[in-house]
N, C-alpha and C positions, 0 to 999 in steps of 0.2 A: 165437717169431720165426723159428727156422730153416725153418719151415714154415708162414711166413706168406701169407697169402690162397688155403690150404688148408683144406678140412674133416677135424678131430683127432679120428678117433671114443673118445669116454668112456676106453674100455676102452686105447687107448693111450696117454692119458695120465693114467691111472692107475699101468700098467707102465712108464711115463717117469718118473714124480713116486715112487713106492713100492716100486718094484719088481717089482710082481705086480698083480694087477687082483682080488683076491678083499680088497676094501678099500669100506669104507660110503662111498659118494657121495656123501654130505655132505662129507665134507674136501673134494672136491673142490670141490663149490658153495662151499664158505667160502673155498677158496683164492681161484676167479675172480673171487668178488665180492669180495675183498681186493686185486687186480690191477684187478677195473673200479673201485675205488675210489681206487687209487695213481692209475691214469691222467686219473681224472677228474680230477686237480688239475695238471693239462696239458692240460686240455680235452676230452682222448681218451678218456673213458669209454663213448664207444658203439661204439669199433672192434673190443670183442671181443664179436662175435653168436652167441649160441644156437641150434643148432640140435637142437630137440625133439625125441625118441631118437633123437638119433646122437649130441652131443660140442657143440664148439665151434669157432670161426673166428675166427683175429686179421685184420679186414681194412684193410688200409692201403693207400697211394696206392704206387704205384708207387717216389717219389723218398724213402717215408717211410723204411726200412728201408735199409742200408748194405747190407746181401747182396741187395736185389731191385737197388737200384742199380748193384751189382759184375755181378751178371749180365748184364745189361741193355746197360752199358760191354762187357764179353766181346762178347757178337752184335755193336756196333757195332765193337769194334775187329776180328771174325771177316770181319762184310761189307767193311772197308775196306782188304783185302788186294787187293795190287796196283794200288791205282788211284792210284797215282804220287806220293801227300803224304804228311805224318807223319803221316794221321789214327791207323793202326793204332797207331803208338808212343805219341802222345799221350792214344789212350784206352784204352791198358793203364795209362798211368801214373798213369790219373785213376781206375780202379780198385783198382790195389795201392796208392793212395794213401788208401784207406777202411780197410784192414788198422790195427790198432794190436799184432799180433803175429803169432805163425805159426798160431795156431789160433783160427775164430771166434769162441770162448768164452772167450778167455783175460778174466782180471781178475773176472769176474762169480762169486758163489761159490757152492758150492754141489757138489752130486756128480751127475755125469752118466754117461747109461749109455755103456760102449763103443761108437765109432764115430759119435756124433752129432755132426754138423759135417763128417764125414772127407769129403764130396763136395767142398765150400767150400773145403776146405783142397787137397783134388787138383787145382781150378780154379787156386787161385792159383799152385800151384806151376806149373803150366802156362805158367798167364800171366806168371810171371818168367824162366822161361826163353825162352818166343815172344822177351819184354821185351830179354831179355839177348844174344838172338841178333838182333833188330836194331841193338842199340846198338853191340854189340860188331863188326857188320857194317858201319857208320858211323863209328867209328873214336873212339865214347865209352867209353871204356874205365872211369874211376872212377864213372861213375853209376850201374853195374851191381855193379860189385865187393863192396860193403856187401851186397847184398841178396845177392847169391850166396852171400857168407859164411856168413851168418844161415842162411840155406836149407842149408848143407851141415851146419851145424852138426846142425841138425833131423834132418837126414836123410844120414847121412855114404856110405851104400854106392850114393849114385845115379850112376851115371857120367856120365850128362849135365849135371849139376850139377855134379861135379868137372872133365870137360870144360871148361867154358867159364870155369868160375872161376882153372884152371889158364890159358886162354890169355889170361884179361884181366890177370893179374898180368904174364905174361910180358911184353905190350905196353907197360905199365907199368914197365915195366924190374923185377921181382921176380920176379927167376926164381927164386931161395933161395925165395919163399915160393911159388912154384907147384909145385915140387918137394916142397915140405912139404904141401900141399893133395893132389898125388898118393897120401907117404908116408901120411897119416891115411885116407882111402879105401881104399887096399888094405891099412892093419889092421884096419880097421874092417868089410869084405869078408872079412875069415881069420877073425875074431872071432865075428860073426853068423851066417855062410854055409860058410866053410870054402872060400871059393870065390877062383878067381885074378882076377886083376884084371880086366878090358874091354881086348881087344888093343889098340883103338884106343886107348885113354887110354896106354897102353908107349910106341905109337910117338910118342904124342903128347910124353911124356915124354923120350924119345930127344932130341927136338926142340928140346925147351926145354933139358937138359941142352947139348946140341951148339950154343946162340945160332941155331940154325937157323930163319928167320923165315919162309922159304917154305913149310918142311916143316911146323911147327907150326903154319901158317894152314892148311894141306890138313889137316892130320889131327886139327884141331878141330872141321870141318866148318861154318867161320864164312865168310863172301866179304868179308873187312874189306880195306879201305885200305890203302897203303903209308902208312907214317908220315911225315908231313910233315916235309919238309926246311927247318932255320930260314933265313932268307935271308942271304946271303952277304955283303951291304954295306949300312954303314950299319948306325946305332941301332935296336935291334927293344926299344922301351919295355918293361917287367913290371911297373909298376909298384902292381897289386893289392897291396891290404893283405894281411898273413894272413887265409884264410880265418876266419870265427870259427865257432871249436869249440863254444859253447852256443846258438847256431840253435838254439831249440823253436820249437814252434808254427803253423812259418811253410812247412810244406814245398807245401799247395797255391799259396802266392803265386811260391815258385821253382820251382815245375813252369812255371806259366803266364807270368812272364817270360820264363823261358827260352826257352820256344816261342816268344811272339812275338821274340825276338833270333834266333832260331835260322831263324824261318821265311821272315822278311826280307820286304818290299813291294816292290812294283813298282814303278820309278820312284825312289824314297824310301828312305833308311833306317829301317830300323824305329827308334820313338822310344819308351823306356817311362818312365813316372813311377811314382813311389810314393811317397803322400803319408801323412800322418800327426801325433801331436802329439808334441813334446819328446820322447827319451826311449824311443820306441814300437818302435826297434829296425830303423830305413828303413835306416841304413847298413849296419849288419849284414846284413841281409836284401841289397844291395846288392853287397857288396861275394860274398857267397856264389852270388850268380845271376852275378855275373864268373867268379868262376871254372868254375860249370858251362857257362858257353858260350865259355871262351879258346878251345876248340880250333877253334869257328867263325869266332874273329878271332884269326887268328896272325899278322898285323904288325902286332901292338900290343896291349897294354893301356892306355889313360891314366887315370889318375885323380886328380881334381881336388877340393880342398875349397873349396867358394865362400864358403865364413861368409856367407853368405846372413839367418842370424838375428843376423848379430851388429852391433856396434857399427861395422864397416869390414869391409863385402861388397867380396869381390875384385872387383875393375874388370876386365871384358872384355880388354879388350887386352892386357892384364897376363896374363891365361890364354891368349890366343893364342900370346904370349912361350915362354909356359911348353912349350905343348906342343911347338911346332916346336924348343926347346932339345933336348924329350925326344927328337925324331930324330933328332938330331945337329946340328942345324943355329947354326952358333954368330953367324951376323952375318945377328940377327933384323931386319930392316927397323923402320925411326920411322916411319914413319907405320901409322895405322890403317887406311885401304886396301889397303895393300901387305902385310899381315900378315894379313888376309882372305883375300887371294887367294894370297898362297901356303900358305897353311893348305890353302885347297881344292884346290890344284893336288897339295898335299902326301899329301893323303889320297884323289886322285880315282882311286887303281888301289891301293888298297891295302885291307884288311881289317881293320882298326882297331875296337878298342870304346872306348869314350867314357863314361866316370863320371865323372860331377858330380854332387856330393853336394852336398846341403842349400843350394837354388837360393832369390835371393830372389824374382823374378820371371819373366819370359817375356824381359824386357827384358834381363836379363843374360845369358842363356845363348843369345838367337835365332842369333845370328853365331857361336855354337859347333855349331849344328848343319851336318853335313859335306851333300855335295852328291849322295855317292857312294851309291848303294845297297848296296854292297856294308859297308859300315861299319854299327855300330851304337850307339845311345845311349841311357844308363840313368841316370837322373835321380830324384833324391831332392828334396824340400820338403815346408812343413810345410801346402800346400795345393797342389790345381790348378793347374794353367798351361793353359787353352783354350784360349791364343792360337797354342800350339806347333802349328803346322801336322802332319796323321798322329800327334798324340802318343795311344800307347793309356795310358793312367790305370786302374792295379788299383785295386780299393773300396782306400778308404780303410784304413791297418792297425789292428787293434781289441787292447784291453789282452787280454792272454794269458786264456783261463780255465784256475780254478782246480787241476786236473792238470799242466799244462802249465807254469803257473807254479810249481809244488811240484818237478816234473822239472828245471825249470832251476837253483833254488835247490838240490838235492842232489848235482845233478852239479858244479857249483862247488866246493860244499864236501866233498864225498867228495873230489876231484883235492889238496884239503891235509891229507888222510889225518885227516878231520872224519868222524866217521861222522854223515850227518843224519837217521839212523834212530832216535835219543837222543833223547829229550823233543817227540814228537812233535806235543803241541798246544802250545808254545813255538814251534816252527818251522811248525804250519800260524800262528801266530797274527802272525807275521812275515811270511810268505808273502800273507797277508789285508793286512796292513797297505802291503804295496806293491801294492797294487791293480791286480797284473796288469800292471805297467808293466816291462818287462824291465830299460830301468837301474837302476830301483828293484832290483829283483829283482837283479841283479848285485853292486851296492853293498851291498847288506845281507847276502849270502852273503860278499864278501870282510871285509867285517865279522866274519862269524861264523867263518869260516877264521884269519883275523887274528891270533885272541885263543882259541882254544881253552880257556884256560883258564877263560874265564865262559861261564857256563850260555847257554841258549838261551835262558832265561828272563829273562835280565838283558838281553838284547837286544831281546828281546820290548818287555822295562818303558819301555828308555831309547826306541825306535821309537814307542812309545804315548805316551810324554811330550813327547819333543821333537820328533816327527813329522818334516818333512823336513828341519828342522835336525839331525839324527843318521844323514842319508840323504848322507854325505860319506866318499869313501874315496879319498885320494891325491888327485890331479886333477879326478876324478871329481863331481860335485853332483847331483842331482837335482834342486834346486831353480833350479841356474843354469838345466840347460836346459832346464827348462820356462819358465820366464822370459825367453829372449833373447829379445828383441825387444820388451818391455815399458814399456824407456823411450822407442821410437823413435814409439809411438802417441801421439796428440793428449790433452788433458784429458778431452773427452766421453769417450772409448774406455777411457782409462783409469780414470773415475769408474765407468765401465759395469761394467769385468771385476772389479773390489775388490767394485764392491755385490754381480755375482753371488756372492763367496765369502759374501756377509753371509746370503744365502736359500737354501734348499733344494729349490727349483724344478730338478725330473730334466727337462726336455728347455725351453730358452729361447727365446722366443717373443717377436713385435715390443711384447707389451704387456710384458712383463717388463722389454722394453730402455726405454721409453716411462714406467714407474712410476719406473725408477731415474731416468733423467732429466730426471724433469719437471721446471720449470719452465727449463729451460734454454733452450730456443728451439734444442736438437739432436734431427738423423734419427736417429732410433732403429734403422733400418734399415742406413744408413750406418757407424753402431759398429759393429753386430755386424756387418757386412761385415770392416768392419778387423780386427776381433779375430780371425774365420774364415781371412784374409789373414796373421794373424800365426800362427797355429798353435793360438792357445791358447781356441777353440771349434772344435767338429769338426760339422759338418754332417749332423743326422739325418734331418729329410723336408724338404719344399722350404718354405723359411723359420722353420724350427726347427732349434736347435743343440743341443750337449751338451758338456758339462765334463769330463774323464776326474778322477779323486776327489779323486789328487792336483794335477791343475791347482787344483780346487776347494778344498785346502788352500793352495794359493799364493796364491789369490786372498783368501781370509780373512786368510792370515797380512798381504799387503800391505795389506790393508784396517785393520786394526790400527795402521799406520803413516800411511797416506793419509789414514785419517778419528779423528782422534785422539780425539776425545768418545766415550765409549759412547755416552750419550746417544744422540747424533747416527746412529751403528751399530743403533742399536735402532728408532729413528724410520725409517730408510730400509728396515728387512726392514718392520716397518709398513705401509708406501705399499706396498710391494709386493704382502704379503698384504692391502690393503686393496684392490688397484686388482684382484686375485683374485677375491676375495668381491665385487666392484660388477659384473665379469661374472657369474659366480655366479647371481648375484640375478637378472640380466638374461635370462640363459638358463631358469632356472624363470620366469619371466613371461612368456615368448617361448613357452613350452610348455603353459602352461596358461592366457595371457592374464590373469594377474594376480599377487596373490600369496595366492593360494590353497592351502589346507592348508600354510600355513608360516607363522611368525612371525621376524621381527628381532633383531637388536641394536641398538644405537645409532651405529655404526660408521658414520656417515654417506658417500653414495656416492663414488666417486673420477671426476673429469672428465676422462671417457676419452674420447680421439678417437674424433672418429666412424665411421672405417671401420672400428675396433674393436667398436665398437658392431652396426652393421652387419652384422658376421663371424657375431656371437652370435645375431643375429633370424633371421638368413638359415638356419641348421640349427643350431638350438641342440643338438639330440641330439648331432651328428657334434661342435658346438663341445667339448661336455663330455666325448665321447670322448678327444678329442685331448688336454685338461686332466687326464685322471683319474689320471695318476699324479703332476701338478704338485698337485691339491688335497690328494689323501694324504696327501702331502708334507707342504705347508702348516698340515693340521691336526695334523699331529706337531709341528713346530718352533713353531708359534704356542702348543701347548699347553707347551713347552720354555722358551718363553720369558715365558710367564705373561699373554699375552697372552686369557684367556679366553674374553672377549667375540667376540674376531675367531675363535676355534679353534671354537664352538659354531656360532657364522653361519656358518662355513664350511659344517659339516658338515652342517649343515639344509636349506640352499641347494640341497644335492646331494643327498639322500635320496632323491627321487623317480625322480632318474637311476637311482640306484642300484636304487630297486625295479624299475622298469621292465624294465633291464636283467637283469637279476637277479644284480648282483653281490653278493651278499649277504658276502661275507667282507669288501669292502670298507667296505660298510655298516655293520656290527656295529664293524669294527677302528676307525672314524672316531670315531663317534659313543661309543664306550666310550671310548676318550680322548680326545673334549672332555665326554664325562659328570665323569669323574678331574682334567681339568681346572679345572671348574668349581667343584667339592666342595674343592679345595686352596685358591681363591680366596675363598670363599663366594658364589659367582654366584648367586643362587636361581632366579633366573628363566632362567639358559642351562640350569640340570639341570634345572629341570623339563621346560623343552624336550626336551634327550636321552632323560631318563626317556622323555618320552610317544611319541619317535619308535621308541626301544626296546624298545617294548610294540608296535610294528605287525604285522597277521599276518602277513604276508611271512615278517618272523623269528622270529617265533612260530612258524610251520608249517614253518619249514628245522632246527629240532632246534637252535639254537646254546645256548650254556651265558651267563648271564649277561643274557639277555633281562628287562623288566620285566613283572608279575605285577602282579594286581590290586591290592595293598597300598600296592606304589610308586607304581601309576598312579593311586590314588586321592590318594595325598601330592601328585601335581605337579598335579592339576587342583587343590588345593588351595592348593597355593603360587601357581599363575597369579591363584585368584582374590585374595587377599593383596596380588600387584601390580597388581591391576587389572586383567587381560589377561583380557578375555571368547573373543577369538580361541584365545589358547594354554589355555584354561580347556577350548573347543570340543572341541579335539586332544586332550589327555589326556582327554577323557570318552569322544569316539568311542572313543579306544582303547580306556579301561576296559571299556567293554561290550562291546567284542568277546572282552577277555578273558571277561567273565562268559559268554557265548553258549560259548563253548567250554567252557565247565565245563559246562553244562546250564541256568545261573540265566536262562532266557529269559524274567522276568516284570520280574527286576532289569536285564538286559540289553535290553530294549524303553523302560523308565522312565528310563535310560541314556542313552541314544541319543534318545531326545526333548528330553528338555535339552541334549544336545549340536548338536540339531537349532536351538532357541530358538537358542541364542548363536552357533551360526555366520550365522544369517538376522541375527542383531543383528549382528553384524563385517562382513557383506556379502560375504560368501564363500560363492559358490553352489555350488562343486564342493564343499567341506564338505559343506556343505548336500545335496547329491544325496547323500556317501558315507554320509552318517546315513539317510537316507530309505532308500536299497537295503541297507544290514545290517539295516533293521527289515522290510523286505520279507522277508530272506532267514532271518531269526529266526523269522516268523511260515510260512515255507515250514518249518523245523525241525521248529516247532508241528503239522505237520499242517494246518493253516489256509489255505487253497490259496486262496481268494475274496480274503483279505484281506491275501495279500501279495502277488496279480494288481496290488489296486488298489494299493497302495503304490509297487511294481515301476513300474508306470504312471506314477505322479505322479512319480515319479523320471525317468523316462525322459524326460518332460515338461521337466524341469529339466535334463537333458541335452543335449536335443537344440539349443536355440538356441548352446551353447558353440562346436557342430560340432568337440568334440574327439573324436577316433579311440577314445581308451582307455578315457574315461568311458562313451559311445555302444555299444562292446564289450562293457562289464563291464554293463551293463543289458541288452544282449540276452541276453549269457549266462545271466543269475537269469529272463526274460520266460521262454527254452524251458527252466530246469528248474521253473519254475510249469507252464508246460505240457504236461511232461512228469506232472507231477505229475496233472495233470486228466488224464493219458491222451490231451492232444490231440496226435497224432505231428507231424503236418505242419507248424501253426505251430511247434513248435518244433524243426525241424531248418532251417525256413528264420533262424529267429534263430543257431543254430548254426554252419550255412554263413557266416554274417556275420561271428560272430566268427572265424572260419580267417581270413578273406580280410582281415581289419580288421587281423589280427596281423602276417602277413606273414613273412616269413624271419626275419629277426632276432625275435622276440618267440614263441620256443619254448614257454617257459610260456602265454601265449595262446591260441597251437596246438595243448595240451596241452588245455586247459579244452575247448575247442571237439571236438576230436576226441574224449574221456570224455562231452562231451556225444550227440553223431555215435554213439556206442558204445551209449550206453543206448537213443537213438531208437530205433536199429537191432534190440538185443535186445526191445525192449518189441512192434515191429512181428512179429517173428517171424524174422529173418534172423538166425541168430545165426553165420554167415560174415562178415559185416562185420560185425557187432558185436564178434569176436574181432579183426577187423584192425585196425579204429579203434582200440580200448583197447590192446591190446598199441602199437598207435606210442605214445598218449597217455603209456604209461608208462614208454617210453625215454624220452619228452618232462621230462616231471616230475621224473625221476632226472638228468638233463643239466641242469635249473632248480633244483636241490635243494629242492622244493615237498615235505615229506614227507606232509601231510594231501594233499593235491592223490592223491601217490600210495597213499596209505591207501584213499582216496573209489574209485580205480580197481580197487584189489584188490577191495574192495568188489563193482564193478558184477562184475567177472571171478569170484567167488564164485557171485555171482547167475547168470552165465551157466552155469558148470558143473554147477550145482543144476538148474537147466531140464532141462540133457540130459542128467542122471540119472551126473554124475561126481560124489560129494560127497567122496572123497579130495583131489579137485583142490581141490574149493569151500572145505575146511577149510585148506587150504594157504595158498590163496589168503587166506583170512579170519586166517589167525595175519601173515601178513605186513601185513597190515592193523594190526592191533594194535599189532607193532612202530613202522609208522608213526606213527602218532596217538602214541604215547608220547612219540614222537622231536619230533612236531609239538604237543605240549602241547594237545593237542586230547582234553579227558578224558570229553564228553561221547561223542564219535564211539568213544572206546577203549572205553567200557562198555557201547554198540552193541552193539558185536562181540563182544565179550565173551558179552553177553547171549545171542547169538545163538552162539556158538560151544558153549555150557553147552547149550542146547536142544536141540543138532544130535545 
């Protein structure tokens, strides 16, 4: 990464990784395919590119990397010298704000050679001092002081480092510790060096010693401000909270505050919000962006608590009171006009900041914004307010992750001489259980400070059992304030946010609000408007929400009480997953025009409004995108809840998304638990479903563990026939014969697959019916039999073609040109080829992959073996990004064959052992004993 979207030739990072380069190459290929194997599970497994003798390339986007971004920030903040705005300050700040310590490697483990990073590390220190010399030039003296510490610490014999860390204390009024910042420098200078101090740092010293403020600004070499004079009459308000000392997480949101207060609008005072749910730390965050920009508003601080969520939001006028008291002002005007206008008159030449904390609306706070541009105002709620004329709104604030919540929990409890280094999976398991909620995380650290005497593990138990009733420390609740505002919402709203705690649906959507509610004769829209309004959904894409984990235990817990029947608790997650599974259903019929290669349950459909309906015709694909982490979901808890029947039809519904797409981890995780499901119940007919889905080549050919084999797929076409089901009889037989074809049984595997052909034509299910007809094509291609799986191939494509579906229409061309290929005919089969690339399209990689392996062999068979080296090589980044392992077996394959041509057969054996691997991986034993065959010959 330090030398990202660079070429690493072999031999240096051999001597990087070993020490020396007289080291077998192989470790190294084991390494990177262990690295493109880590990334792929982030989707990134093609960013690190081979290049053939020389080494390798990590290549990323510009914004991927923290140090191309750092750099990147540097030139912008280099060109933005002198052109008259913060821009240079601002984008140091958004640079050294990507640092998480003094050197790029810190926390990562592992042993590195000397000097790696040391460029990185000379840039920043650069940039904190540029940083420090404008701040400390502008007259911000503590936003600099921390980092200069830090940095001297690092590096104690720098004089310009000592310099300016010396004069920002001084301005600070700590001259004792700029004098002690001198002292460690020049021992740390006689130590190292033997050498005397930096004259300039003496007389600078002189300076500070002498209170000398002119002398010490000249021989610091800073051009800062005279210190502002506090005004002379009259009330000058402070009324900021203490800052708060356990701020994590949050330092990009008080960079970008601040700016905007600091930068101020034209016309307008700058207006900032920050919204968020219960809990999430907006005050604090708040009140700490006060203090870094008072010195921008020095006649005044105000700050005001509106209980905005509570039971009695402060009344307007009553805060106009308040603050003209704060000037001194004792004989506030009765009316509400008159308290307006001298509020504005009050603040129309003065520099004032303005906090209001936890706003219920727009309405309460609009006549508290001042007139003056020179004033500023910082606004907390637990949503939006658009109406605020120039109000800029940071994103919304997000629960801590995982480091950051474990940071804040340690330094708590270290500060009561708690070591939280003690039982450290007790305290990550505590730090998990507040879900990144910082009052959580507060409360549960002074908990654990509290009581030193009980383990971490007792806290752990009591946090796991009684959840956020154990989430109480003094005043404190967690459960209050995620709650205020709960009893102020109508019935609908309220029935709305209890059912969400009942269902496990990760992002809520107008059908979710629609299933909870039916038969009410309430907008579903309208609720989750309100609930968004109250704090307690957070807004994820446009008309979709989301729970933070703990809201979602409040919600359950009220649910408990609101809905007293389980019963009744159990029937409502029900409708929900029911009203799930009836889009489901809708969106595989929308995609394939029926319900083809899929069979039911009994779970009769949900009467869903229409525009819902609608939603699902309109792009089913994109529909089930948006659902795939609600269905996941759904088939975990349905399976939780013993609900079988609806956890199996879930998971069936969606399989073909899943293949399509090639999610295949999803696929497998679904369907093996509503398989587990079913088996607990005795569902016979839901496992034999999973069974038979579980046997499909997709995951067959991706190596997963747990897939079904001929034995079980012959049990469920078994069992289907037992219930009657010729459809589900259909499915498991296709599938068994695919299984048999992959073992080599193409005789058992043909006789297979003709029965499976009968009963889909009996169920009326034509794409069945085409996928039986083109595996007997592609069986009898295996064969050697080239005539008679043209015509097969044929009659399939025949039965494709009136569907006019894309995938079916593709997957027929593709078997037409490797027939044709087979006869040797180049042309038609690279125009069937072509087809398939263009049919697949961006999204549908594995498609692209078939197509292009196809494109590959043309290519070698005509004599061009330059494109035939290009096709396959993409084919097989393709293949490995779909996790198709036969697919990329088949590829090494053709890449064998091509290196055999041109007389490399070291390459072609190579090529052929990675073959092997595949097919093993892809249970494909006929193709593995191929190679096999063929590698024993060579």
């Amino acid at each position: 990464m330090i030398n990202a979207n660079d070429r690493i030739p072999t031999g240096e990072l051999l001597r990087v990784a070993w020490g020396k380069t007289d080291v077998d190459e192989t470790q190294l290929y084991k390494c990177v395919s262990k690295l493109r194997g880590l990334l792929a599970t982030i989707g990134r497994g093609d960013d690190i590119v081979t290049h053939s003798g020389y080494g390798y390339e990590l290549r990323v986007a510009p914004d991927d990397l923290d140090s191309l971004l750092f750099e990147r920030l540097l030139r912008e903040a280099e060109a933005a010298v002198g052109n008259g705005t913060d821009d240079e300050a601002r984008l140091l700040r958004e640079a050294l704000a990507l640092w998480r310590g003094p050197h790029p490697l810190d926390g990562i483990p592992g042993d590195f050679p000397p000097g790696l990073g040391d460029d990185l590390r000379r840039r920043r220190k650069r940039a904190v001092v540029r940083l420090a010399e404008i701040e400390l030039g502008r007259g911000r003296y503590e936003s600099v002081v921390a980092d200069l510490q830090a940095l001297t610490r690092n590096d104690p014999t720098d004089a310009r480092l000592c310099q300016l860390l010396m004069f920002g204390l001084f301005r600070l009024g700590h001259a004792t510790e700029a004098l002690a910042a001198y002292d460690r420098y020049a021992a740390a200078l006689e130590h190292e060096a033997a050498a005397p101090p930096d004259p300039r740092l003496r007389r600078l010293r002189y300076a500070v010693a002498s209170n000398d403020e002119r002398a010490a600004t000249e021989h610091a070499g800073v051009n800062a401000p005279r210190r502002w004079p506090l005004p002379r009459q009259g009330a000058v308000p402070r009324q900021l909270p203490m800052d708060a000392a356990d701020l994590v997480g949050r330092d990009r949101q008080v960079s970008e505050a601040g700016r905007l207060l600091r930068q101020g609008t034209a016309g307008a005072p700058p207006v900032v919000v920050l919204t968020g749910p219960g809990g999430i730390g907006k005050t604090a965050l708040a009140v700490r962006v006060g203090h870094a920009v008072r010195q921008r508003y020095p006649d005044g601080q105000v700050y005001v608590e509106l209980r905005g969520t509570g039971t009695e939001p402060a009344v307007t006028d009553e805060v106009l009171a308040q603050v003209l008291r704060a000037f001194g002002i004792v004989d506030v005007p009765e009316s509400a006009d008159e308290r307006r206008g001298l509020y504005r008159t009050l603040l129309g030449d003065k520099r004032v900041l303005l906090v209001l904390d936890d706003a219920r609306d727009e309405a309460q706070i609009r006549d508290l914004m001042p007139g003056n541009p020179g004033c500023g105002v910082l606004v907390t709620a637990r949503h939006r307010l658009p109406d605020i004329a120039g109000a800029h709104h940071l994103p919304s604030l997000e629960p801590l992750a995982p480091p950051q919540a474990a940071e804040l929990f340690r330094r708590i409890v270290r500060r009561s001489a708690v070591d939280p280094l003690t039982e450290p999976a007790a305290t990550r398991t505590i730090v998990e259980l507040c879900a990144g909620l910082p009052l959580a995380i507060c409360v549960a650290a002074a908990l654990r400070a509290s009581d030193p005497d009980r383990s971490a593990a007792e806290l752990a138990e009591r946090l796991a059992d009684e959840k956020l009733g154990a989430l109480v420390y003094g005043d404190r609740s967690v459960a209050r304030s995620i709650g205020a505002g709960f009893e102020r919402l109508d019935e609908d709203a309220q029935l709305l946010f209890v059912g969400l705690g009942l269902v496990r649906v990760v992002d809520v959507g107008v059908w979710t609000a629609a299933a909870i509610l039916a038969g009410r004769g309430a907008d579903p829209v309208a609720a989750l408007d309100r609930l968004a309004a109250c704090g307690l959904l957070q807004p994820a894409t446009v008309g979709r929400f989301r729970l933070h984990d703990l809201t979602r235990q409040y919600a359950r817990a009220r649910a408990e009480r609101h809905i007293l029947a389980a019963a009744e608790r159990q029937a409502l997650a029900e409708r929900v997953y029911g009203a799930l599974l009836t889009l489901c259903r809708r969106a595989h019929r929308a995609t394939y025009g029926g319900d083809f290669e899929v069979v039911h349950g009994d779970t009769p459909d949900w009467l869903a409004p229409r525009a819902l309906l609608a939603d699902v015709d309109a792009a089913p694909s994109e529909w089930y995108e948006r659902e795939r982490q609600n269905i996941r979901a759904a088939v975990r808890h349905t399976a939780d809840l013993g609900l079988a029947e609806l956890c199996w039809d879930l998971a069936i519904s969606t399989h073909e998304f899943y293949n399509v797409r090639a999610y295949l981890d999803e696929w497998h995780a679904t369907h093996r638990c509503a398989l587990d499901a079913c088996r607990r119940v005795g569902n016979v007919r839901g496992e034999a479903a999973m069974t038979a889905i579980l046997g499909q080549p997709a995951l067959l050919a991706s190596g997963r563990p747990g897939v079904a084999g001929p034995r079980e797929l012959a049990s469920a076409a078994a069992a289907f026939e037992r219930c009657g089901d010729a459809h589900g009889q259909a499915i498991a037989l296709r599938t068994l014969a695919n299984a048999l074809r992959r073992r080599g049984r193409f005789a058992d595997a043909i006789q297979t697959f003709r029965r499976a052909l009968e009963l889909y034509e009996e169920s009326g299910d034509t794409v069945g019916a085409w996928q039986s007809l083109r595996y007997i094509g592609q069986t009898h291609l295996d064969l050697g039999d080239n005539e008679e799986a043209l015509r097969v191939l044929t009659a399939a494509a025949e039965i494709a073609r009136p569907s006019g579906q894309p995938r079916l229409l593709a997957q027929t061309a593709y078997w037409l040109g490797r027939v044709h290929l087979a006869r040797r005919d180049v042309s038609p089969a690279v125009a069937q080829f072509q087809y398939v690339f263009a049919a697949a399209g961006d999204a549908d990689g594995i498609g692209r992959a078939y197509a292009l392996h196809g494109l590959g062999d043309a290519a070698r068979l005509a004599g061009d073996g330059e494109l035939a080296a290009r096709h396959l090589e993409s084919a097989l980044e393709l293949a490995r990004r779909g996790h198709d392992a036969v697919l990329e077996g088949r590829i090494h394959q053709s890449l064998a064959e091509l290196h055999q041509a041109n007389g490399r057969g070291r390459e072609a054996t190579q090529e052929l052992d990675q073959a092997v691997s595949c097919f093993d991986s892809g249970n494909a034993l006929f193709l593995q004993n191929q190679v096999l065959e063929a590698l024993g010959s060579s």
